[in-house]
N, C-alpha and C positions, 0 to 999 in steps of 0.2 A: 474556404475558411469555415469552420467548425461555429456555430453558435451560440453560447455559453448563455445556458438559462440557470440561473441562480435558484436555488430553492429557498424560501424564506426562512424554515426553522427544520429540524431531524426531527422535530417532535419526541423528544426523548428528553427527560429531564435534566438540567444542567450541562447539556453537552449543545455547544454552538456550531454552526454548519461551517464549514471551513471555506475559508477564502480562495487558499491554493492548493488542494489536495494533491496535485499531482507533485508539484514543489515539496511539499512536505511528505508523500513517501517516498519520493526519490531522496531527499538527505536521512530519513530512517533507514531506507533498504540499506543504503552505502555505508551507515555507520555500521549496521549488522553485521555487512560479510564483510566489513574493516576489523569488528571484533571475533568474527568466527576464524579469520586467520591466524587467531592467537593459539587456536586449539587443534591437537594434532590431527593431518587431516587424511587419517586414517579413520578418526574416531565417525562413529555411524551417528553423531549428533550431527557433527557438522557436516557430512554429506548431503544427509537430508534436509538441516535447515536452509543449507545453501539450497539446493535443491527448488522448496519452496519461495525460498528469496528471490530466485534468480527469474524463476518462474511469473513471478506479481510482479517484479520490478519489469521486465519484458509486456506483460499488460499494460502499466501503468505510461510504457514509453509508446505504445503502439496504441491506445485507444483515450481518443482526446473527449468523447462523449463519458460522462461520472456513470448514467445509469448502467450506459453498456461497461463499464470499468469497473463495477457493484456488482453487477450479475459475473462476468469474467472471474472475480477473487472468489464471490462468494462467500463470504463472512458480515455479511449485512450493510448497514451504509458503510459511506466513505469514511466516514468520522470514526465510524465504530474500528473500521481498519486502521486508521490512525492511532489510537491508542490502544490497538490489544499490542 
């Protein structure tokens, strides 16, 4: 079982540390490529966004540790992943 150390603040003005990160990009990722199916899927957006999507959404299901899940995407904290 995995040990879930909370971090108390992002240190980042107005953004709060997230409760369920992983919860919450898992119903983002699935909205995304629920809306990237609308777009023909020859088009090279949605190859590649899928691409990336599918790619973070596979971290997010395989690494239950945040820090190692943060270095993995690479786009800074979790939070920050959360809403770009």
């Amino acid at each position: 079982m995995a040990s879930k150390i909370l971090k108390a603040t992002t240190n980042l003005t107005g953004m709060t540390v997230s409760k369920d990160p992983h919860y919450a990009l898992k119903l983002l990722y699935g909205k995304i490529l629920r809306d990237l199916k609308k777009i023909p899927a020859t088009a090279t957006y949605r190859k590649y966004t899928e691409d990336i999507i599918n790619t973070r959404l596979g971290h997010v299901e395989s690494e239950t540790n945040i820090a190692r899940l943060e270095r993995k995407i690479n786009c800074g904290q979790i939070e920050e992943v959360i809403v770009q």
